[in-house]
PAZAPA-4460 file (N, C-alpha, C; in steps of 0.05 Angstrom, whole numbers, plus 32768, in hexadecimal, padded with zeros to 4 digits):
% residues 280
    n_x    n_y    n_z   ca_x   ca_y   ca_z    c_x    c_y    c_z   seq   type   mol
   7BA6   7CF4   8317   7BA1   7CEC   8333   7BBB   7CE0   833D     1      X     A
   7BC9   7CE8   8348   7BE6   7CE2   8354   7BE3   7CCC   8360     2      X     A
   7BCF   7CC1   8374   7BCD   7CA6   8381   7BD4   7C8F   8368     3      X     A
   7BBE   7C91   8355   7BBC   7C85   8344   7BD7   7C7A   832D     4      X     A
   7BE5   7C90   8328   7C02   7C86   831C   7C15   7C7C   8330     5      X     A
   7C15   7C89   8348   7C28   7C7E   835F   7C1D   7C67   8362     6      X     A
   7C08   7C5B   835A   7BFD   7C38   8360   7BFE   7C39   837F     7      X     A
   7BEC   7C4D   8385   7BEB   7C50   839E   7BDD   7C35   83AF     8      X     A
   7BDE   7C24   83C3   7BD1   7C17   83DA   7BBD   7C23   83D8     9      X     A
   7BBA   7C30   83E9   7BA2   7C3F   83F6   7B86   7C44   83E3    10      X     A
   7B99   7C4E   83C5   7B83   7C59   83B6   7B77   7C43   83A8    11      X     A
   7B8B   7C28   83AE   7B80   7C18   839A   7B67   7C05   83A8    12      X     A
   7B6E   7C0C   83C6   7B5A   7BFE   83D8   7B44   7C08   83DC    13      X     A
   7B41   7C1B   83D0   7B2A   7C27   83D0   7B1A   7C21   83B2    14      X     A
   7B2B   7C1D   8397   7B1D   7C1F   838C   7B10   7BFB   8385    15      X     A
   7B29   7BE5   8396   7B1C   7BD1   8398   7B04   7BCC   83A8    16      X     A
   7AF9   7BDA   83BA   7AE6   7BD3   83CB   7AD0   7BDD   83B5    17      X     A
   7ACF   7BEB   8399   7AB2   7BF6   8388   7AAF   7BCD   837F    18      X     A
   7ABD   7BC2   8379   7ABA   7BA5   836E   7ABD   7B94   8378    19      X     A
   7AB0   7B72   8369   7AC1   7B5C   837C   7AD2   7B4E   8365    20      X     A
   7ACE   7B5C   8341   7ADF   7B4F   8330   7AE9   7B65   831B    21      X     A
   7B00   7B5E   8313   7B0F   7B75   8308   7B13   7B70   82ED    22      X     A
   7B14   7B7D   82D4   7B1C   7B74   82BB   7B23   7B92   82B0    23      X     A
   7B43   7B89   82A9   7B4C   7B98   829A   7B4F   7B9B   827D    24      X     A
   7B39   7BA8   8268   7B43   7BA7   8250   7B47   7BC6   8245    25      X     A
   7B62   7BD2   8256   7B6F   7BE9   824C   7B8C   7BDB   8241    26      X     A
   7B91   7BCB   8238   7BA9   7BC9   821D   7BC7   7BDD   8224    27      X     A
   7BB7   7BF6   821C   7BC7   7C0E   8216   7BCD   7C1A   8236    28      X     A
   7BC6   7C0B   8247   7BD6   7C1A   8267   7BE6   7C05   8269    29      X     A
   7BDF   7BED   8265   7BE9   7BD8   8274   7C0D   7BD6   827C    30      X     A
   7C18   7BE0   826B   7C30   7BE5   8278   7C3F   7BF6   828E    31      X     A
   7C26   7C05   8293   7C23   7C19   82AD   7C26   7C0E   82C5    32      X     A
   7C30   7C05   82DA   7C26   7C01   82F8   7C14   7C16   8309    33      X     A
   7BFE   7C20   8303   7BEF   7C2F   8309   7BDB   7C1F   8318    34      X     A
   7BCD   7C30   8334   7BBF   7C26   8345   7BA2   7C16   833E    35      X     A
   7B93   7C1E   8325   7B84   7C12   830C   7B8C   7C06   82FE    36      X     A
   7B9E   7BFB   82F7   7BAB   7BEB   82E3   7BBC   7BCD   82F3    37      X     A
   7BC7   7BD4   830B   7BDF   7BC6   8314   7BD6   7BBA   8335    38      X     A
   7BD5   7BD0   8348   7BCF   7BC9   835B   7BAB   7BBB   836A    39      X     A
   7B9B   7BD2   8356   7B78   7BBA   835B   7B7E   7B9F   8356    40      X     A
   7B8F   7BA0   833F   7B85   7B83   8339   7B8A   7B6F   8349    41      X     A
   7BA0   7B73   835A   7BA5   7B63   8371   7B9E   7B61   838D    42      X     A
   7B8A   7B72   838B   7B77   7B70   839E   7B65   7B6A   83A5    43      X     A
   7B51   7B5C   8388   7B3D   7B57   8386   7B3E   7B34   837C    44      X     A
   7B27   7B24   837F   7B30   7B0D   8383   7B38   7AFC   8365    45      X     A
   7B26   7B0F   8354   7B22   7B04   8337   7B2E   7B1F   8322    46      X     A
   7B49   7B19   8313   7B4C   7B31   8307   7B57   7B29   82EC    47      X     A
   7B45   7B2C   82DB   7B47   7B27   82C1   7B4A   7B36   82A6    48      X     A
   7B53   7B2D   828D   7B4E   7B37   827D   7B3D   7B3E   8264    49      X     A
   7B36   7B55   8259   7B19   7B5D   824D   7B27   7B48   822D    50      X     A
   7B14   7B51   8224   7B17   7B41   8205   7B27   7B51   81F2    51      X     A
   7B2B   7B69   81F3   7B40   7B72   81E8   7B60   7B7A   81F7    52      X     A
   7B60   7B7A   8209   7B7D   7B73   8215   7B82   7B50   820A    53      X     A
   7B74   7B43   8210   7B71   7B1E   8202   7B84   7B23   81E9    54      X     A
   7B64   7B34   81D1   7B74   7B34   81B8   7B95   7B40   81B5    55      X     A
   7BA3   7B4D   81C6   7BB6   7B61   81C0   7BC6   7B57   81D2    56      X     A
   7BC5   7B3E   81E8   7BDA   7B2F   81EC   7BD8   7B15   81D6    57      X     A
   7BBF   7B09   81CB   7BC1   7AF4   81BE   7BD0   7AF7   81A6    58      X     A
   7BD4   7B07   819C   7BE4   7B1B   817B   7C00   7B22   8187    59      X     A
   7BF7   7B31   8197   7C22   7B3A   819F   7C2D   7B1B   81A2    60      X     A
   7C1A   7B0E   81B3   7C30   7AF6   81C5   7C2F   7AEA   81AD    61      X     A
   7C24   7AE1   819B   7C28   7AC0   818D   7C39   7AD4   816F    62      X     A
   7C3B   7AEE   816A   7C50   7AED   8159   7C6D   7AF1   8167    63      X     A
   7C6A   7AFC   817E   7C8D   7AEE   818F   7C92   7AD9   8198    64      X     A
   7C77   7AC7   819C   7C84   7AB0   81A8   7C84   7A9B   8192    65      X     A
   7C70   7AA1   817E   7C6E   7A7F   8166   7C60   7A90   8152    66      X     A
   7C72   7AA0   8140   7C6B   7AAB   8126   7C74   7A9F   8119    67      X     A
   7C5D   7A9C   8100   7C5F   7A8F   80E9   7C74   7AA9   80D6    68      X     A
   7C87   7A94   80C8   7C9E   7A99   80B5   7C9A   7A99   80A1    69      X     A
   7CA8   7AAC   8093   7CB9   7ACE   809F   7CA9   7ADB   80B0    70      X     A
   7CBA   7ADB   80C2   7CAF   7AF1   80D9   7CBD   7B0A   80CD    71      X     A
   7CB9   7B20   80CA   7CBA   7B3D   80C7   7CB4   7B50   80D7    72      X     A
   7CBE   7B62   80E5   7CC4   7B76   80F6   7CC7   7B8D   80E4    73      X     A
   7CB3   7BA6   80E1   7CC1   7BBF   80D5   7CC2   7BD1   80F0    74      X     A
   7CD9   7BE1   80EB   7CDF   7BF2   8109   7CDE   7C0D   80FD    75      X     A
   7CD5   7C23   8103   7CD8   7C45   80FC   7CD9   7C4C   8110    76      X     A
   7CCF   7C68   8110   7CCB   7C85   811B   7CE2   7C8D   8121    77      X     A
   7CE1   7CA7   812F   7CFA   7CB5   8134   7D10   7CAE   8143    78      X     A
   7D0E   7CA5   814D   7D26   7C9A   8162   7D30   7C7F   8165    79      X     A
   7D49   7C79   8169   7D4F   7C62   816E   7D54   7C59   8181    80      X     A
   7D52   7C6A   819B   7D54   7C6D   81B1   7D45   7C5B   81C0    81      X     A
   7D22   7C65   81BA   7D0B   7C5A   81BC   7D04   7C42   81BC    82      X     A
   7D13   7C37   81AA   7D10   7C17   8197   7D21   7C02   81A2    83      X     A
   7D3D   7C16   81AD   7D4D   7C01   81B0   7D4C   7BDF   81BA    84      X     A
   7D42   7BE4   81C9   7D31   7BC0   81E0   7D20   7BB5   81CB    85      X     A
   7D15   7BC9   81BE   7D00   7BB1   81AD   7D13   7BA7   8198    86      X     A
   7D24   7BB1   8179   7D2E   7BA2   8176   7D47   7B94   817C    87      X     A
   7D50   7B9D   8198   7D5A   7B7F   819E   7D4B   7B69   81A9    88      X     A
   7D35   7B73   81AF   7D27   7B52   81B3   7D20   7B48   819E    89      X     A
   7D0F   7B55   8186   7D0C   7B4C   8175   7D25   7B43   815E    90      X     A
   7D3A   7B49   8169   7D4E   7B3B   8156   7D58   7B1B   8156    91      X     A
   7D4F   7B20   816F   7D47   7AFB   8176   7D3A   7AE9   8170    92      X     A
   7D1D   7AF8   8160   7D0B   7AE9   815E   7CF8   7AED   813B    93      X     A
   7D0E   7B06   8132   7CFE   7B00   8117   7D1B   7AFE   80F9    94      X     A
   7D10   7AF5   80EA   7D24   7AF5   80D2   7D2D   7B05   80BF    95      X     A
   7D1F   7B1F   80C1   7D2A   7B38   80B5   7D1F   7B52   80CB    96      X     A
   7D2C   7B66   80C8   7D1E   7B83   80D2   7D1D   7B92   80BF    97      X     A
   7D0C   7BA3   80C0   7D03   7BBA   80AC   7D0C   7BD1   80BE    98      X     A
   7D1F   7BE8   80B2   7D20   7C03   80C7   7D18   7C14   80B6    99      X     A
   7D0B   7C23   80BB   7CFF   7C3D   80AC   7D08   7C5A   80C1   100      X     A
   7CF4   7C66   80B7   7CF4   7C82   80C3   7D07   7C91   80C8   101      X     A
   7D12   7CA8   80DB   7D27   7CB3   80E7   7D3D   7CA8   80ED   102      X     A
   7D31   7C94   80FC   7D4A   7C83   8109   7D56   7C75   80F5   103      X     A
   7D50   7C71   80D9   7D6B   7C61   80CC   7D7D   7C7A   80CB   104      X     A
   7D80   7C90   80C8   7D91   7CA0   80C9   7DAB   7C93   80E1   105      X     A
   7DA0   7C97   80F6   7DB1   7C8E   8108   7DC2   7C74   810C   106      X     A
   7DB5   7C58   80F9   7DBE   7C50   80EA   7DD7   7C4F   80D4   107      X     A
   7DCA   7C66   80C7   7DE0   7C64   80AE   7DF9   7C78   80B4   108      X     A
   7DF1   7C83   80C9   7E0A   7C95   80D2   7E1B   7C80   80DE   109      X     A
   7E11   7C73   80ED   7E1F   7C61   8101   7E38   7C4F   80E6   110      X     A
   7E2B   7C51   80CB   7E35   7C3B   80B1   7E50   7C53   80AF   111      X     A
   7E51   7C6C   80BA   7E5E   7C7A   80AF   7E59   7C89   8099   112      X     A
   7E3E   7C89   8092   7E35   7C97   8080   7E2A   7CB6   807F   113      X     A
   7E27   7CC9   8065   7E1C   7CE7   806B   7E06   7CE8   806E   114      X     A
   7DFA   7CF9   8086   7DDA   7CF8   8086   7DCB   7D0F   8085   115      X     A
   7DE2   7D2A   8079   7DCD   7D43   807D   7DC6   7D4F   8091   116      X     A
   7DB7   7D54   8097   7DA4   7D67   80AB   7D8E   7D50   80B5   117      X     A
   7D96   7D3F   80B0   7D7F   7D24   80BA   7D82   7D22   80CE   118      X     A
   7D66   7D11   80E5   7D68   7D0E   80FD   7D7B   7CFD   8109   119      X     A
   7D93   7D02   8114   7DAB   7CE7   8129   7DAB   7CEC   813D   120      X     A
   7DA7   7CD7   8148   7DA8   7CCF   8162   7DC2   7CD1   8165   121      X     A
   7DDC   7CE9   816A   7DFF   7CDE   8170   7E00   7CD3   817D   122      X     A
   7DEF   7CCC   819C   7DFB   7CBD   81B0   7DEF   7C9E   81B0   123      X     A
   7DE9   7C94   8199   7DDC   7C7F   8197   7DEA   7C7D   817A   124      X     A
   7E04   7C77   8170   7E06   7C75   815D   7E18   7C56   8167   125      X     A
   7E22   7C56   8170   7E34   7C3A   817E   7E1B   7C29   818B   126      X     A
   7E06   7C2A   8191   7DEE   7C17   819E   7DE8   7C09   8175   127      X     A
   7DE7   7C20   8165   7DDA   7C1A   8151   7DEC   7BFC   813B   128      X     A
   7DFF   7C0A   813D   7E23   7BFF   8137   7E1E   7BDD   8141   129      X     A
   7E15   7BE3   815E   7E13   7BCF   8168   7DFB   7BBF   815F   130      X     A
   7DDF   7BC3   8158   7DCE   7BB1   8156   7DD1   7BA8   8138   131      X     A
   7DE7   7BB7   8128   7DE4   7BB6   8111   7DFB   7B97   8114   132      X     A
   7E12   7B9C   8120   7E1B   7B80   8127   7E0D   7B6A   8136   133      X     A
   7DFB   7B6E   8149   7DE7   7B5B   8152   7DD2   7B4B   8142   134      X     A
   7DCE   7B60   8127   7DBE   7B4B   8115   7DCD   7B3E   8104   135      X     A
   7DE7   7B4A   8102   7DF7   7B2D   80F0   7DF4   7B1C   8102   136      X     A
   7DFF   7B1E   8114   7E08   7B10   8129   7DEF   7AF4   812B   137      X     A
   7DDC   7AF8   8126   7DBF   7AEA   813A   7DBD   7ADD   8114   138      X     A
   7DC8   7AEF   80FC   7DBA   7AE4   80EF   7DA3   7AE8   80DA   139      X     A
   7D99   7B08   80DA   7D7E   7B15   80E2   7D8A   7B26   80CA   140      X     A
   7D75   7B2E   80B6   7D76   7B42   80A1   7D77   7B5E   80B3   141      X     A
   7D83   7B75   80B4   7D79   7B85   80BE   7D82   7B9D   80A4   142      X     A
   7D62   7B9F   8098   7D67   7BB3   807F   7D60   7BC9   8077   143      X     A
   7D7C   7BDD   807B   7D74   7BF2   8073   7D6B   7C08   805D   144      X     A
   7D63   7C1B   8059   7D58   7C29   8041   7D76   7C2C   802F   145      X     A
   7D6E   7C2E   8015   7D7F   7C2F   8005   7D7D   7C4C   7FFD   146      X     A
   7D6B   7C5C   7FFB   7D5F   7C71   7FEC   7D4F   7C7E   8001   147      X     A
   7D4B   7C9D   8004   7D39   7CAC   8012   7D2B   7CC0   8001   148      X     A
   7D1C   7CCD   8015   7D0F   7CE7   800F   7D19   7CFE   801A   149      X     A
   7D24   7D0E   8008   7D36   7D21   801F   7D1F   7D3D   8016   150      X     A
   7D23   7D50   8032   7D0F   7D69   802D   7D25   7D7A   8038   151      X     A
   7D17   7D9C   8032   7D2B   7DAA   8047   7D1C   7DB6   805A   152      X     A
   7D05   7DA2   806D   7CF9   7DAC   8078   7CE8   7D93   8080   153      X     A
   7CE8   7D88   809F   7CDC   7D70   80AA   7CB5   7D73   80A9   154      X     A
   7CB5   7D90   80B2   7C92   7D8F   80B9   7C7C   7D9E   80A0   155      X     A
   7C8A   7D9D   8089   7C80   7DA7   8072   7C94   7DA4   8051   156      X     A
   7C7B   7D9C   8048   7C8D   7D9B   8025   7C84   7DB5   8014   157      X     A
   7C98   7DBF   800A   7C97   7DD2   7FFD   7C9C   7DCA   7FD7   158      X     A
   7C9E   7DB0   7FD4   7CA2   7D9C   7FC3   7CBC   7DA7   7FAB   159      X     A
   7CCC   7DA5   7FC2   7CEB   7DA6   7FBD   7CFB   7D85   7FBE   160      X     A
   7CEA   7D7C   7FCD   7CF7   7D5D   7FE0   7CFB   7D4D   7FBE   161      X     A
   7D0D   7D40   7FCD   7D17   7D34   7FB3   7D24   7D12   7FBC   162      X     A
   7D27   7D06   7FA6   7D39   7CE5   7FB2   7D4B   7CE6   7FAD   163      X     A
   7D5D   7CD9   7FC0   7D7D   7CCF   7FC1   7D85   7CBA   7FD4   164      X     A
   7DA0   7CAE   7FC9   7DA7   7C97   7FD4   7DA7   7C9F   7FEF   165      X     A
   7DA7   7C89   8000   7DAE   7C97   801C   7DD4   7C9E   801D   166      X     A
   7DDF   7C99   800D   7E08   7C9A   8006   7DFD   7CB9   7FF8   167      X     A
   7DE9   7CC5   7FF2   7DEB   7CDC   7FEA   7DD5   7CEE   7FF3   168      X     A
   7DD5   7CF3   8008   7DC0   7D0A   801C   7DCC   7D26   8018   169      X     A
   7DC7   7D35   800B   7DD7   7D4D   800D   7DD9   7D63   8027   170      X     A
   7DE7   7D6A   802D   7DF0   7D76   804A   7DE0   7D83   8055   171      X     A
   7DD6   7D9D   8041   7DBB   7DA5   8051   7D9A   7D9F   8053   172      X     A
   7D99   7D81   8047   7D84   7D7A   804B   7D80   7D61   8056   173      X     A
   7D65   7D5B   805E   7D5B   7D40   8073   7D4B   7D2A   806C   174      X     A
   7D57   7D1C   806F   7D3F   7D0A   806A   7D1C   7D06   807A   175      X     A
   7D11   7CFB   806B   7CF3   7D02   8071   7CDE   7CE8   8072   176      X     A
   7CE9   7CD7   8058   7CE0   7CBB   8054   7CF6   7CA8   8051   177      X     A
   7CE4   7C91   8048   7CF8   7C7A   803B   7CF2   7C85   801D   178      X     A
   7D08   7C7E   800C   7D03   7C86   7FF5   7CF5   7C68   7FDD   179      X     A
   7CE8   7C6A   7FC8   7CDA   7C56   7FB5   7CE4   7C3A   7FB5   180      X     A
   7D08   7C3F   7FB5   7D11   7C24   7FB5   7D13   7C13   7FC8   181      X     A
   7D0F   7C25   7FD8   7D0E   7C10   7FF9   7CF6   7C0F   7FF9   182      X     A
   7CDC   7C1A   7FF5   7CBC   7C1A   7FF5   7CBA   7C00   7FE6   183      X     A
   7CC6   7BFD   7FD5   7CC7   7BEC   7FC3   7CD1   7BCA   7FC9   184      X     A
   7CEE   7BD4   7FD0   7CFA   7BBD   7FE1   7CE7   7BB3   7FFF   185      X     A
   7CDF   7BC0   800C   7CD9   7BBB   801C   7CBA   7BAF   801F   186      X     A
   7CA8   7BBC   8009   7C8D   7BB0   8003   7C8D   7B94   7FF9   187      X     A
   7CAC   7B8D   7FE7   7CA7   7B6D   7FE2   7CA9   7B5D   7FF5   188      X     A
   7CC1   7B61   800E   7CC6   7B51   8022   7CB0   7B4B   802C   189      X     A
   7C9F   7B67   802F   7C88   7B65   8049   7C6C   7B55   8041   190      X     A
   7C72   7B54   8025   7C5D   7B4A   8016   7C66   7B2B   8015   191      X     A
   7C7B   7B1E   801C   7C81   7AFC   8019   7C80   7AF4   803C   192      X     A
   7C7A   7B09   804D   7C7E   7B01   806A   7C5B   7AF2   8072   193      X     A
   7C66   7AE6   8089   7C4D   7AD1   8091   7C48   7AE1   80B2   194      X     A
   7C5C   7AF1   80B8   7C4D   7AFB   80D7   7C64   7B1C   80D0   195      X     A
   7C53   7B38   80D3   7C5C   7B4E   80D9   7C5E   7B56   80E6   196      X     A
   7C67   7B6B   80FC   7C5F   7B76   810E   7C73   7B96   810A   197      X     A
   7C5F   7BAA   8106   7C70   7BC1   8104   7C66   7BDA   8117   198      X     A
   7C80   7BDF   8115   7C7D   7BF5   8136   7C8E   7C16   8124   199      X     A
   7C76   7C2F   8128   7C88   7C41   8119   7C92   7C46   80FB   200      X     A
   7C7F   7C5B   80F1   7C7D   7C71   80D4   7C99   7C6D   80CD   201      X     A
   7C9C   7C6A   80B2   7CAD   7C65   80A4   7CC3   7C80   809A   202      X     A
   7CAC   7C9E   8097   7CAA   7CB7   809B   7CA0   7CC4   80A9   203      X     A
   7CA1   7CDD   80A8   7C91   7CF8   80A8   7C75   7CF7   80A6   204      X     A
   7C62   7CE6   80AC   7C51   7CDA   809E   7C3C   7CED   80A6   205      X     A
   7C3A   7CF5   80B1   7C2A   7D0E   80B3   7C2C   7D20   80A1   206      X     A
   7C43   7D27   808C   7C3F   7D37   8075   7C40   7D27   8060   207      X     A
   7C26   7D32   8055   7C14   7D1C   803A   7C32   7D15   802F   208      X     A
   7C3F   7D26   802D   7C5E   7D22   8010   7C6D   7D1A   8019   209      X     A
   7C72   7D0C   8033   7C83   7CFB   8049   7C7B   7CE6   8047   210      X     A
   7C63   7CDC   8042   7C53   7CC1   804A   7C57   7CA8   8038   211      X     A
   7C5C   7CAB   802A   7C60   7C96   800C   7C70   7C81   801D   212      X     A
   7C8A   7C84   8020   7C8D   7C67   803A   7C81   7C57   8048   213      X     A
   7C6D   7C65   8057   7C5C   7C5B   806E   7C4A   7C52   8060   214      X     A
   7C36   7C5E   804E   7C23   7C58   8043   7C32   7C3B   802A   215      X     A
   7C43   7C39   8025   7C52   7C21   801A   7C4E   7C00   802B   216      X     A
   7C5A   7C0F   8040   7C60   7BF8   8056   7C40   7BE7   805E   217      X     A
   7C2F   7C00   8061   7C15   7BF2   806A   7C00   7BEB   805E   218      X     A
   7C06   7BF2   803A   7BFC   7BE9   8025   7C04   7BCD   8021   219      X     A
   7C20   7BD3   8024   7C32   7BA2   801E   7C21   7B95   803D   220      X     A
   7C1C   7BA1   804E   7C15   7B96   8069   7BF7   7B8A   805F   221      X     A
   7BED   7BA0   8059   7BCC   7B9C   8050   7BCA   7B7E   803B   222      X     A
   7BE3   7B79   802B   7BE0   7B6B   800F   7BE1   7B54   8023   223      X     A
   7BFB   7B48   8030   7C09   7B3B   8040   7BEF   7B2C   8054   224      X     A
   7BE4   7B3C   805B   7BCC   7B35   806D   7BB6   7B26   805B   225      X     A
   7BB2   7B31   8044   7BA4   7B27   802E   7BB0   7B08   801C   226      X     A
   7BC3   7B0C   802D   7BD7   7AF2   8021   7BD3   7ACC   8037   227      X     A
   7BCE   7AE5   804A   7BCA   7AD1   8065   7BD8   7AD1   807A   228      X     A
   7BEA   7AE8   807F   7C03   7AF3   8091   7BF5   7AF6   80A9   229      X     A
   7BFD   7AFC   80B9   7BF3   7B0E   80D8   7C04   7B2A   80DF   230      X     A
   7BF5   7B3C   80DB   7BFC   7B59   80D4   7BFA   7B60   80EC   231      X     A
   7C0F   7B6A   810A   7C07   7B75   8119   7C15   7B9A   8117   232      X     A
   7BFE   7BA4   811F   7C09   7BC4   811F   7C08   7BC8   813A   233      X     A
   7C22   7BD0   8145   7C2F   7BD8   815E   7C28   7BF7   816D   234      X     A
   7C15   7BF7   816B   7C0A   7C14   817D   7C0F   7C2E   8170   235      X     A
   7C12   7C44   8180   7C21   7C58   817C   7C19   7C5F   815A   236      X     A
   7C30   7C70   8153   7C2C   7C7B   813F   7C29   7C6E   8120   237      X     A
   7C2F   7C55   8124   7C2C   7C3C   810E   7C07   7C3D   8108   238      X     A
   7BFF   7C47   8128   7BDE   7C3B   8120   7BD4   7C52   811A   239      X     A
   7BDA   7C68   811E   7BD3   7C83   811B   7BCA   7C83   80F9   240      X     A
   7BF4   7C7B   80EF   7BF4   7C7B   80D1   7BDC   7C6B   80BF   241      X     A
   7BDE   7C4F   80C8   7BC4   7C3D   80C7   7BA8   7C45   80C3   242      X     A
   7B9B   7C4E   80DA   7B83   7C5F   80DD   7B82   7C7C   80C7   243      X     A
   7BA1   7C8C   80C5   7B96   7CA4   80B0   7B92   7C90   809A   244      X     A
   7BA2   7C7D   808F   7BA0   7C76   8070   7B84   7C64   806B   245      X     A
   7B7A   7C5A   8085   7B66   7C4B   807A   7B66   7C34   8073   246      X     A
   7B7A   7C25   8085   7B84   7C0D   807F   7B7E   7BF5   8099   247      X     A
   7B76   7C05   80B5   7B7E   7BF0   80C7   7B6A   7BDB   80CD   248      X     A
   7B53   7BDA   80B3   7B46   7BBE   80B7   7B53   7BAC   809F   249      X     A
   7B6C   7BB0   808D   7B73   7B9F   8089   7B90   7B93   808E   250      X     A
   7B8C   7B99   80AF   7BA9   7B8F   80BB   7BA2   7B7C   80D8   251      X     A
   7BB2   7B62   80CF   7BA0   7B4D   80E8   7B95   7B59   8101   252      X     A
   7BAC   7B67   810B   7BA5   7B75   8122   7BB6   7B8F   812C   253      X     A
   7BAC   7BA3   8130   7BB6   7BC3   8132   7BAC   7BCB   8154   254      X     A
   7BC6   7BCC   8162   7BC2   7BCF   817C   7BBF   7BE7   8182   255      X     A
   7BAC   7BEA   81A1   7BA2   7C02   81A8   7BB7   7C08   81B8   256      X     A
   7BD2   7C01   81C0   7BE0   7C08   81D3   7BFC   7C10   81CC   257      X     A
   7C0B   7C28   81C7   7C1F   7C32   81BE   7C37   7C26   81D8   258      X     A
   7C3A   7C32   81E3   7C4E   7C33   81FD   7C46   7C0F   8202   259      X     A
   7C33   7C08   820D   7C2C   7BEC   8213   7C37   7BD8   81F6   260      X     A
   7C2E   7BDB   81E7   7C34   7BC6   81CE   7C51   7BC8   81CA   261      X     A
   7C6A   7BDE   81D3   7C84   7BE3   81CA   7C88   7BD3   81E1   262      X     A
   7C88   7BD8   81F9   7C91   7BC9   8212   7C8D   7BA6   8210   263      X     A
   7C7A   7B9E   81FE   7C73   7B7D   8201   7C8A   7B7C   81EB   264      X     A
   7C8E   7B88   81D1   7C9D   7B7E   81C1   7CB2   7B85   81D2   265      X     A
   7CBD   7B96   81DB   7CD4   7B8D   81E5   7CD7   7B71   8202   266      X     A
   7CC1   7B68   81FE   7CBF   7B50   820E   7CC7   7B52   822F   267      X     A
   7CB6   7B6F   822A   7CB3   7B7A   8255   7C9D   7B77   8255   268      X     A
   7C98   7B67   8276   7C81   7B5C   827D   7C6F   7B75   8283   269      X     A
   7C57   7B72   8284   7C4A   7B8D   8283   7C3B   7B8B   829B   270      X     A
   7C38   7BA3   82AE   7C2F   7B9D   82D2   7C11   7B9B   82CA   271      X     A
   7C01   7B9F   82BC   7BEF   7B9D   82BA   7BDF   7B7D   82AA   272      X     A
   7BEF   7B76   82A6   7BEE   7B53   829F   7BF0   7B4B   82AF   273      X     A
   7C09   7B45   82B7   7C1C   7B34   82CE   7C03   7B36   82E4   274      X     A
   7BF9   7B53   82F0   7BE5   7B53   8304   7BD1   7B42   8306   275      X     A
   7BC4   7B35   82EC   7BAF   7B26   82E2   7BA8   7B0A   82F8   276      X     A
   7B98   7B03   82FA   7B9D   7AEA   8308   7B9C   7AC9   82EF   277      X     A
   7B8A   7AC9   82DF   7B8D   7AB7   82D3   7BAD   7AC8   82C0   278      X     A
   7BC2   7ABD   82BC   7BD9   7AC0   82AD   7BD8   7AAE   8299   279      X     A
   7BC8   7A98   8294   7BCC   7A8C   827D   7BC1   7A93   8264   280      X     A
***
């Protein structure tokens, strides 16, 4: 409905006159300015939020604003592009980062290192360079894989894939996962942390023989939570992973909002909050 994303006036005045009180618990638009999301609510006299938008600002906000220590951040998926705003905000505010997935490639190229046929971002290799000096800089672990899963083939295993250092990726092949020793390294950290929050597959995680990373990460998450941590899962394809393995009732809280939950961690106000009338 074109009115409707244009956050049209007109359309929204019409759909204020069906009510006299508004409550939004869509989570997963809220970063939209859409005429249902952004503009009713300011039209109407009372515009509130449902009990699960509540839960999924009460979880995002109090592990950016007053998380309990070690705060832990794991970052994946493909791109580093995508991510960039979130960890630089979160480089501010937690004491290590976890990078998984595709994007450490871009990463370790940026180190000057060989990456194969692996996914790089080239034109994001100096942003990367850079955040990699920003977490000295602030202070901030930012740790990358030591070891991968290399395949010769991203959307299927033919169970060729094999481990190597990431200093030894061989030319015609890609990486796919994090490899054991970082599964490894990285499950103890996540397992001594008191607040998580991870955004983005570690792999390929969609191919069963890609997944051993991911399914790592949200296994130490699951323990961690069992420890007494606050486990938030960041939308998107983190909860996807979550939901296949069968894990996301034992993680404090697993958000329904991909695009929405990346935008708060990167600490952008979301038009569909801000619209709210009680703000506190």
């Amino acid at each position: 409905h074109a009115e409707e994303e244009a956050n049209d006036p007109a359309f929204a005045a019409q759909l204020a006159e069906l009510g006299e009180v508004y409550v939004n618990d869509a989570f997963g638009t809220a970063h939209r300015a859409h005429a249902s999301t952004e503009a009713v609510a300011r039209l109407l006299p009372q515009a509130a939020a449902g009990f699960l938008m509540q839960k999924e600002l009460e979880y995002l906000g109090r592990a950016l604003a007053n998380p309990a220590r070690p705060f832990l951040a794991v970052i994946g998926g493909a791109k580093i592009s995508g991510k960039i705003d979130v960890i630089e905000n979160l480089l501010g505010k937690v004491d290590a980062l976890l990078v998984g997935g595709a994007m450490m490639f871009t990463f370790l190229k940026a180190q000057g290192l060989e990456t194969g046929k692996s996914l790089v971002e080239a034109d994001r290799l100096e942003m990367a360079a850079r955040l990699l000096e920003l977490a000295r800089s602030k202070g901030v672990e930012l740790l990358l894989p030591t070891d991968c899963l290399v395949a010769s083939a991203v959307d299927k295993s033919d169970g060729s894939e094999k481990v190597v250092k990431v200093d030894a990726i061989p030319a015609d092949w890609m990486g796919v996962d994090i490899g054991p020793a970082t599964r490894e390294l990285y499950s103890a950290r996540l397992r001594e942390a008191k607040t998580v929050v991870w955004n983005g597959p570690m792999g390929v995680f969609e191919v069963q023989a890609f997944a051993q990373g991911t399914l790592a990460v949200a296994r130490a998450m699951a323990d961690a939570t069992s420890r007494g941590a606050v486990t938030i899962v960041g939308g998107g394809d983190s909860t996807a992973a979550v939901n296949q393995l069968g894990l996301e009732s034992r993680m404090s809280h697993v958000s329904t909002g991909g695009g929405a939950s990346l935008e708060f961690l990167e600490g952008k106000p979301l038009p569909g909050v801000v619209a709210l009338t009680d703000k506190a």
